[in-house]
GUVEX-198304 format. One line per field, with one value per atom (N, C-alpha, C): x, y negated, z negated; residue in one letter; atom name. Coordinates in steps of 0.001 Angstrom, whole numbers, plus 524288, in hexadecimal, padded with zeros to 5 digits. Each point is the difference from the previous one (the first is absolute). Last residue first. Example, Ala and Ser with C-alpha at 12.3 -4.5 7.8 and 13.67 -1.06 7.14 Angstrom:
// residues 2
c1 (83232/80334/7FCFE/80122/7FC86/80384)
c2 (808CA/7FB5A/7FBBE/81658/7FB5A/7FB50)
c3 (7E458/7FFC4/7FD26/80046/80000/80000)
rest (S/S/S/A/A/A)
atom (N/CA/C/N/CA/C)
This chain:
// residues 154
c1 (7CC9E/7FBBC/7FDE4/80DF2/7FD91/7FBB9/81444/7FB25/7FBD6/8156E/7FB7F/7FAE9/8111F/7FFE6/7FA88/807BF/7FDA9/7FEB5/8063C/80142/7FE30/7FDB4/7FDCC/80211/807F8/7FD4E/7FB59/814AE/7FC11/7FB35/80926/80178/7FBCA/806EE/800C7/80154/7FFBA/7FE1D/802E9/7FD46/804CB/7FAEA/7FC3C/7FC70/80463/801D7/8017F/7FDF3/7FD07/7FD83/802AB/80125/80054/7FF5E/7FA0C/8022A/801E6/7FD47/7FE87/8024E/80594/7FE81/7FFBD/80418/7FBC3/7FFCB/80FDB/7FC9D/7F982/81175/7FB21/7FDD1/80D6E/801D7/7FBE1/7FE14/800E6/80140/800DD/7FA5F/7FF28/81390/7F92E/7FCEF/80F71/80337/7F7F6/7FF24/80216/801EF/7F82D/7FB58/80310/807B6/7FC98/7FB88/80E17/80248/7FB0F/7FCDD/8030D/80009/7FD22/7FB11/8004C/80F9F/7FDC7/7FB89/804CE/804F8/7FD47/7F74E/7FDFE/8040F/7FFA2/80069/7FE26/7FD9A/8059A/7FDEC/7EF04/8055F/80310/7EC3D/80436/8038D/7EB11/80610/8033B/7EB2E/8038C/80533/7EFE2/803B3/80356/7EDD8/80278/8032A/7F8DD/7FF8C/80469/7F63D/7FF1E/80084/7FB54/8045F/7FF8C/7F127/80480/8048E/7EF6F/801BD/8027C/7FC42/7FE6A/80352/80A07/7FC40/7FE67/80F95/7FCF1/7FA62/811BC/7FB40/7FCA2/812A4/7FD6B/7FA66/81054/7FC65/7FE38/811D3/7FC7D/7FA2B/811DC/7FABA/7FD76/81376/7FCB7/7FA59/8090C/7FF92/7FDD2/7FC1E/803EB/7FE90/7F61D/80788/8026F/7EE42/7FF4F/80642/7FDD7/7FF10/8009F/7FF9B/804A0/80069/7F234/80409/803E6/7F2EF/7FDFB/803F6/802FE/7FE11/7FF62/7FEE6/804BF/800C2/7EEDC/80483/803DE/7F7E1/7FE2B/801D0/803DD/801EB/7FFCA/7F7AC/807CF/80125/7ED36/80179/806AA/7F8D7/80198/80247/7F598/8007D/80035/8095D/7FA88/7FF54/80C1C/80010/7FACB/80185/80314/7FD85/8033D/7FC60/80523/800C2/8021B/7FC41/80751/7F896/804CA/8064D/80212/7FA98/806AB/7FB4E/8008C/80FE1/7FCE6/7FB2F/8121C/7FBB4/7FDB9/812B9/7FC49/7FCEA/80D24/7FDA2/7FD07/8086B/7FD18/7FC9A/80BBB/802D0/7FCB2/7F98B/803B0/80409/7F483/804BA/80221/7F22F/8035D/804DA/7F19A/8030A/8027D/7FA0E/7FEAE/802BC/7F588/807EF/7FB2B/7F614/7FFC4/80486/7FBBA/8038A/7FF33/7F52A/80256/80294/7F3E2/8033C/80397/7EFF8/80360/800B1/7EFBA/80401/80639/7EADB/8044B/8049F/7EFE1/80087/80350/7FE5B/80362/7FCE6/7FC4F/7FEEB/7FF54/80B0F/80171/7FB04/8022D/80409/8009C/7F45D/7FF6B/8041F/7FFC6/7FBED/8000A/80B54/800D9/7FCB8/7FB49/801AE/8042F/7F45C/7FB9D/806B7/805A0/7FD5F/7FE02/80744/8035C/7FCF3/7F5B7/80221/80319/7F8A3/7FBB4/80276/809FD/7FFE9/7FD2E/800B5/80549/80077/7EE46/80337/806FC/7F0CC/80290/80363/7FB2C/7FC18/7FE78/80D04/7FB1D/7FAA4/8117B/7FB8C/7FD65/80988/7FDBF/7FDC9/8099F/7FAFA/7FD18/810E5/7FA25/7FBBC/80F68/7FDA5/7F9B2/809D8/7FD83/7FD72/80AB8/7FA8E/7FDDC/80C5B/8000B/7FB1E/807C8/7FD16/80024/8064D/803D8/7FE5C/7F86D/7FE9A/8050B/7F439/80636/7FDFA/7F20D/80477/80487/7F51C/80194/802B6/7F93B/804F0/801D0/7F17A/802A7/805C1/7EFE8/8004D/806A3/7F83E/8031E/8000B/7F98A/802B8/80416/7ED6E/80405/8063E/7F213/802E2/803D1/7F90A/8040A/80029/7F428/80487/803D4/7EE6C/801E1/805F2/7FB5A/7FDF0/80109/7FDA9/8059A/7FC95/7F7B8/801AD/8035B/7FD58/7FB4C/7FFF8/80D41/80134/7F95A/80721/801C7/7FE5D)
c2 (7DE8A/7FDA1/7FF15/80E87/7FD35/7FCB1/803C1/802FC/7FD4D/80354/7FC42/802BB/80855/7FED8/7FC7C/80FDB/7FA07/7FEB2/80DF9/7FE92/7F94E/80F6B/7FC6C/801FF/80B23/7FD25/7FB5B/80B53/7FBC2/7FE2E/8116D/7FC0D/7FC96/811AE/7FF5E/7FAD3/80896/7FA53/800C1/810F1/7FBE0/7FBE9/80CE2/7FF89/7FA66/80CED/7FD4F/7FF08/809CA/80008/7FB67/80965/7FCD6/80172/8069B/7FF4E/7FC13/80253/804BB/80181/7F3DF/7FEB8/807AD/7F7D0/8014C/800D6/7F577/803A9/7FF76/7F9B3/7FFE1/803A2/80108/800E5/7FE1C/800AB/804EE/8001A/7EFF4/8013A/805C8/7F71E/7FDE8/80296/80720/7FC08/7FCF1/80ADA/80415/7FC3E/7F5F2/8045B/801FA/7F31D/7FE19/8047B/80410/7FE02/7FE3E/803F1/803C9/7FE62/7F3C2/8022A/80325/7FBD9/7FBE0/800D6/80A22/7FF45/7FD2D/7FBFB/805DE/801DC/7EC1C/8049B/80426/7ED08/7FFA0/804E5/7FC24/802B2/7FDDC/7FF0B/7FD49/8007D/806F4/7FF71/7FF8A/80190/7FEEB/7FE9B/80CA9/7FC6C/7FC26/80AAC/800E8/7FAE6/80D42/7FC4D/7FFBF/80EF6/7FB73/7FA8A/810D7/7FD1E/7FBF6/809BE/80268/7FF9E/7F5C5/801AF/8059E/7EA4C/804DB/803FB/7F10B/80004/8049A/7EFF1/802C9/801F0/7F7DE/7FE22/80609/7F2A7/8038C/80183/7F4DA/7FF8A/805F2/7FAB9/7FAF1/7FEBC/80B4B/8000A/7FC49/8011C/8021F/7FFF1/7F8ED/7FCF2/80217/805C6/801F2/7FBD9/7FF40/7FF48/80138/80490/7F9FA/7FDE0/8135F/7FEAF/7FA00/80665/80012/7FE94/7FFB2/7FBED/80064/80D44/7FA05/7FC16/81141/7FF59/7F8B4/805BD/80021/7FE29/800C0/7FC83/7FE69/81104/7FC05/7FA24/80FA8/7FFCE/7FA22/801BC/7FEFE/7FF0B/80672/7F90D/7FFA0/811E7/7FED7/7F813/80CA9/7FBA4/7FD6E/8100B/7FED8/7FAE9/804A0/8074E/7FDD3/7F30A/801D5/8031C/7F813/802FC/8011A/7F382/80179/802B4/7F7E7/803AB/80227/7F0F7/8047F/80184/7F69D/7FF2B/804FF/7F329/80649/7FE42/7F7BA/7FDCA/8061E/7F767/80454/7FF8B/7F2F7/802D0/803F5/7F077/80254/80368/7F0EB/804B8/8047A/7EDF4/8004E/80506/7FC01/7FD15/800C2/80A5E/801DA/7FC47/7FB49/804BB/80208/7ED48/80357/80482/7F23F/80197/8046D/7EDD3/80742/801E6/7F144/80152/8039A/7F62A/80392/7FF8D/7F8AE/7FEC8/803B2/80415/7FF1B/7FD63/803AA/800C8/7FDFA/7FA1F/7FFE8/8015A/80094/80227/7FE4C/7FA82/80593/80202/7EFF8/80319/804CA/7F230/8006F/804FC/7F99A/803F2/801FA/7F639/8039E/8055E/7ECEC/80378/80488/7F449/80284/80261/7FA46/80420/8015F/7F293/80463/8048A/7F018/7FF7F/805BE/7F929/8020D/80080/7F97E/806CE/8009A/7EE12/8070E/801B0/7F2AF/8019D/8043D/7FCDA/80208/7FF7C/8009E/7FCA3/80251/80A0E/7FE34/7FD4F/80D35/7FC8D/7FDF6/80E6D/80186/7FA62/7FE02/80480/8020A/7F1BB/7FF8A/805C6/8006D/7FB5E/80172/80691/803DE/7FCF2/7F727/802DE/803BF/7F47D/7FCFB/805D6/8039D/8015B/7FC65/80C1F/7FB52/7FF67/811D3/7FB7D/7FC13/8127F/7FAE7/7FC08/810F7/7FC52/7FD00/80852/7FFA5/7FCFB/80B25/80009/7FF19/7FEC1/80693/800D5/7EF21/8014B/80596/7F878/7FE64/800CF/807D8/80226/7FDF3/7F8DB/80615/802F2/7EEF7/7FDCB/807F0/7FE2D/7FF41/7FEB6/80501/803C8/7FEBE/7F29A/80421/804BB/7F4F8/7FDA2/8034E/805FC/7FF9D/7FCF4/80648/7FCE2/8013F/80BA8/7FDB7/7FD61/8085F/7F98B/7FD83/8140C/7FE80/7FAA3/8097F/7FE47/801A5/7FE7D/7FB80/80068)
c3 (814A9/7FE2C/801D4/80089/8022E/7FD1D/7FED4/7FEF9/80235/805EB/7FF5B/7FD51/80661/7FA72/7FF21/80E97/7FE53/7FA57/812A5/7F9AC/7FF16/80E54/7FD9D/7FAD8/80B0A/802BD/7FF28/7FE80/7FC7E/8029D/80118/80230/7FCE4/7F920/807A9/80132/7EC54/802D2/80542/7F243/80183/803EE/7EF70/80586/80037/7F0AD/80134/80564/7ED1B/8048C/80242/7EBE6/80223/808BC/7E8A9/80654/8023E/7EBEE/80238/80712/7EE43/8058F/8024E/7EECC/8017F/8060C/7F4D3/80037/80308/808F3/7FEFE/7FBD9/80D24/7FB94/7FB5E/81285/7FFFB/7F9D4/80787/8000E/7FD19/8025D/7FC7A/7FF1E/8098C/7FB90/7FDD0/80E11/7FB99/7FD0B/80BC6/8004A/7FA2B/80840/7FF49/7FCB5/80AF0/7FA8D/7FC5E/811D9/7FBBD/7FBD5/80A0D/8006B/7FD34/806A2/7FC39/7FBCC/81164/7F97B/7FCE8/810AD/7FD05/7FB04/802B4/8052F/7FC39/7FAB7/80367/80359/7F4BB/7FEB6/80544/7F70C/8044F/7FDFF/7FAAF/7FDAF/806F8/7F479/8076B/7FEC5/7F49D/800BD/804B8/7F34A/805BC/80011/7F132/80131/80597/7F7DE/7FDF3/80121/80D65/7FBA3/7FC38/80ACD/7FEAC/7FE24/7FC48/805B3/7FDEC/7F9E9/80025/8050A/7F5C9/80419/7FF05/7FB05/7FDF1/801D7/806E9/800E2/7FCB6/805E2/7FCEA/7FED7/80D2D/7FD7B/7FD80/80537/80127/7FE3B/7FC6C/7FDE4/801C1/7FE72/805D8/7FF1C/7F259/80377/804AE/7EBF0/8044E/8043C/7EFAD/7FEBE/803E8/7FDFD/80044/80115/7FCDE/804F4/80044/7EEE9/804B2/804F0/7F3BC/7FD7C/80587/80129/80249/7FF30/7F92D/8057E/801EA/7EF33/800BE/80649/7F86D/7FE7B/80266/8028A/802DE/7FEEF/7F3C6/805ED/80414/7EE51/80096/80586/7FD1B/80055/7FE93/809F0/7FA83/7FFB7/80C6E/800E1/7F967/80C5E/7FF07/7FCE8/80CDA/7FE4A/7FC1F/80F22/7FCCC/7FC24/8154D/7FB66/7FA85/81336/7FBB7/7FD68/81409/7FC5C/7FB83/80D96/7FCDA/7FC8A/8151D/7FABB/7FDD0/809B4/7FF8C/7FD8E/80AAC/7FD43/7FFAE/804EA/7FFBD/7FD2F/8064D/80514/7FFD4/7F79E/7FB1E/805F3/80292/7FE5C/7FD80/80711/7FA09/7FF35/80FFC/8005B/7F98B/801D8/803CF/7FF74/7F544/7FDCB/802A9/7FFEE/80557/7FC2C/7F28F/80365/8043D/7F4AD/8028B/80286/7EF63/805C1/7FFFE/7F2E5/8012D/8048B/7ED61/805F4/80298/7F061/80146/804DA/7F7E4/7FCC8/7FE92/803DE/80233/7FE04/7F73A/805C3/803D5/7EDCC/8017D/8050C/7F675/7FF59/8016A/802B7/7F9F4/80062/8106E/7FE9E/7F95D/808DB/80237/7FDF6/7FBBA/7FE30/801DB/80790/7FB46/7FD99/80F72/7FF90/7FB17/801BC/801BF/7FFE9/7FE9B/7FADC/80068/81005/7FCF4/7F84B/80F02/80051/7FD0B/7FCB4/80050/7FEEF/806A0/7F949/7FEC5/811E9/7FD22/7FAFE/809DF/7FEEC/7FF39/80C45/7FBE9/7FD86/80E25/8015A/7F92E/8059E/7FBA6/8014E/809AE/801AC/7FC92/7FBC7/80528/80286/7EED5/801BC/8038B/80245/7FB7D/7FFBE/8065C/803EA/7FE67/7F385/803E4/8048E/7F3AE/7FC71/8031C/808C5/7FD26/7FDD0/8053A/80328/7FC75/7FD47/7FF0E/80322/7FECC/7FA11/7FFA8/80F65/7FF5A/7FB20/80438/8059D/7FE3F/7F306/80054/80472/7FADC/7FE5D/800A4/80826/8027A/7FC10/7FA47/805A7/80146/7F0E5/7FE8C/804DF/8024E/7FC3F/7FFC9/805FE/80595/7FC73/7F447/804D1/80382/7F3F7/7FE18/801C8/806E0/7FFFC/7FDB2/7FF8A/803F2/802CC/7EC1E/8039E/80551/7EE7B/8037D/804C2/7F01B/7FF00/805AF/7FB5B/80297/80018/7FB01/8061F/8019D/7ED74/802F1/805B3)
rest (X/X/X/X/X/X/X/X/X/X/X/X/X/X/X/X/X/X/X/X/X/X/X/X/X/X/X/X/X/X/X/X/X/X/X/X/X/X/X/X/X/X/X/X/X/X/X/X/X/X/X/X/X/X/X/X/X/X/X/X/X/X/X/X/X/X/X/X/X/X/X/X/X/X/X/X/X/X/X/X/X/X/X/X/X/X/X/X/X/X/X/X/X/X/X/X/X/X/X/X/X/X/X/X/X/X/X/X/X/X/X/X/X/X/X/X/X/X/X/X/X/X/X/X/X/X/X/X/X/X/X/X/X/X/X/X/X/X/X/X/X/X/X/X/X/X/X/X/X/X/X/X/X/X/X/X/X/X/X/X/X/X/X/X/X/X/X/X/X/X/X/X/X/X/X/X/X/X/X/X/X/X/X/X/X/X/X/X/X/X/X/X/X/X/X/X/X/X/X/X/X/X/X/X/X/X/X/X/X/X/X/X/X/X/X/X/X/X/X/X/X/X/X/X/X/X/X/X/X/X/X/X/X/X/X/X/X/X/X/X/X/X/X/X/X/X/X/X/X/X/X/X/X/X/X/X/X/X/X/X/X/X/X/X/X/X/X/X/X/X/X/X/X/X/X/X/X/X/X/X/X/X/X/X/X/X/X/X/X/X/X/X/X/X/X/X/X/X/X/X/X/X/X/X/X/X/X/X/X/X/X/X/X/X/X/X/X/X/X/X/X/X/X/X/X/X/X/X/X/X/X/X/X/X/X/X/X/X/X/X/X/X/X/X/X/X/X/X/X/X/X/X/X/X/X/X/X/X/X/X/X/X/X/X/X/X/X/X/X/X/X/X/X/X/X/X/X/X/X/X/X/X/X/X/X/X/X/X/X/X/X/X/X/X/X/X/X/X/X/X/X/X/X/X/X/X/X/X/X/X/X/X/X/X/X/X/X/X/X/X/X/X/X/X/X/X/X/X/X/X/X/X/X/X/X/X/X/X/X/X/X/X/X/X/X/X/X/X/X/X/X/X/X/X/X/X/X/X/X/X/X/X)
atom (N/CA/C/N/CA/C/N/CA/C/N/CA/C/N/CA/C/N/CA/C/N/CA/C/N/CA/C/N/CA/C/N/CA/C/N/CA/C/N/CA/C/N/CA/C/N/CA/C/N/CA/C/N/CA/C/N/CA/C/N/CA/C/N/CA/C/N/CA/C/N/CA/C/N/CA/C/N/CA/C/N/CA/C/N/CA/C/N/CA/C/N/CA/C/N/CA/C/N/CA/C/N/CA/C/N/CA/C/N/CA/C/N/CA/C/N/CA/C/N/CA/C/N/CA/C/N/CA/C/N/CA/C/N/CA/C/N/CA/C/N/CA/C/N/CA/C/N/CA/C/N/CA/C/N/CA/C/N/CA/C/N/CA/C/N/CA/C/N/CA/C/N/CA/C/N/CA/C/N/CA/C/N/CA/C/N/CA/C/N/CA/C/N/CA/C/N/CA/C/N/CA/C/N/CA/C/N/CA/C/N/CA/C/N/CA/C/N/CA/C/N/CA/C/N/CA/C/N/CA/C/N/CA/C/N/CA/C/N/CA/C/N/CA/C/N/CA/C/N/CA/C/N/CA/C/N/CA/C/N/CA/C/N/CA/C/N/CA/C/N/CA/C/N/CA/C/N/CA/C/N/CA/C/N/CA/C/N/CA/C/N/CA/C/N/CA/C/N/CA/C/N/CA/C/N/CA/C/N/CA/C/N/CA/C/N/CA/C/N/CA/C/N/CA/C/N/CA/C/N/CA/C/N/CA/C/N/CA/C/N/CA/C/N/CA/C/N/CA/C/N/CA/C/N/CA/C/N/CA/C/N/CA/C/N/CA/C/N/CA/C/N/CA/C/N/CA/C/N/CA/C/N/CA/C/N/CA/C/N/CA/C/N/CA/C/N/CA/C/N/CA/C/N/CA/C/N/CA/C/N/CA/C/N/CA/C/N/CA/C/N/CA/C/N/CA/C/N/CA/C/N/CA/C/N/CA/C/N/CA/C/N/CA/C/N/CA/C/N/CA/C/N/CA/C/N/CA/C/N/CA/C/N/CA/C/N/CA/C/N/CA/C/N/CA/C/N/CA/C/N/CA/C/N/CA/C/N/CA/C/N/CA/C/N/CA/C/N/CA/C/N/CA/C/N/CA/C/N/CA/C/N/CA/C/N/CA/C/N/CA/C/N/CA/C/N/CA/C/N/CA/C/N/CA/C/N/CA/C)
């Protein structure tokens, strides 16, 4: 699909990645487009799954969620139960914002948002720690946010 993507349906997945609660008049008007077009161009867009979702981005400071980490996971080896398992769960935990299967030294690298370092605890010996397979675990705490962004680029 994103050799077909027009120059309109950039500016179209540019101007919803800013705010996807613009009107399908405003979207128009800056994809430089009917309002039947755009709104036609972007159901398409969406039935053929490049557009996944709508979303609200939360401030994780004003939500209460004041500890952020990136978690390096290895595991003891790469029995498909394990990894399964692994993956089913993780998808199931809310601190889990994202998961990211990777070369390296850990298998996979995580960003988890927790209330506080307790939490974070809990988070660790009540789940992760109980995991079969899980060979290690590695925790690198979040100082400060200095680019976070959800937009991709087209």
């Amino acid at each position: 699909m994103a050799e077909s993507l027009t120059e309109q349906d950039k500016r179209l997945l540019e101007a919803l990645q800013e705010n996807c609660r613009l009107s399908n008049q405003e979207l128009a008007e800056r994809a430089g487009m009917s309002t039947s077009a755009c709104w036609r161009r972007v159901r398409a867009l969406e039935e053929a799954g490049l557009i996944r979702q709508y979303a609200a981005l939360i401030d994780t400071e004003r939500a209460g969620l004041g500890f952020q980490a990136i978690v390096h996971v290895s595991l003891t080896r790469h029995d498909h139960r394990h990894v399964d398992t692994f993956i089913a769960e993780v998808r199931q935990r809310r601190e889990v914002l994202d998961c990211y299967s990777t070369t390296g030294d850990a298998d996979y690298h995580l960003r988890v948002v927790c209330r506080d370092l307790a939490a974070y605890n809990l988070f660790l010996e009540d789940f992760l720690f109980r995991l079969p397979g899980i060979a290690n675990v590695r925790t690198n705490l979040v100082l400060k946010d200095i680019k976070t962004h959800s937009a991709v680029p087209v």
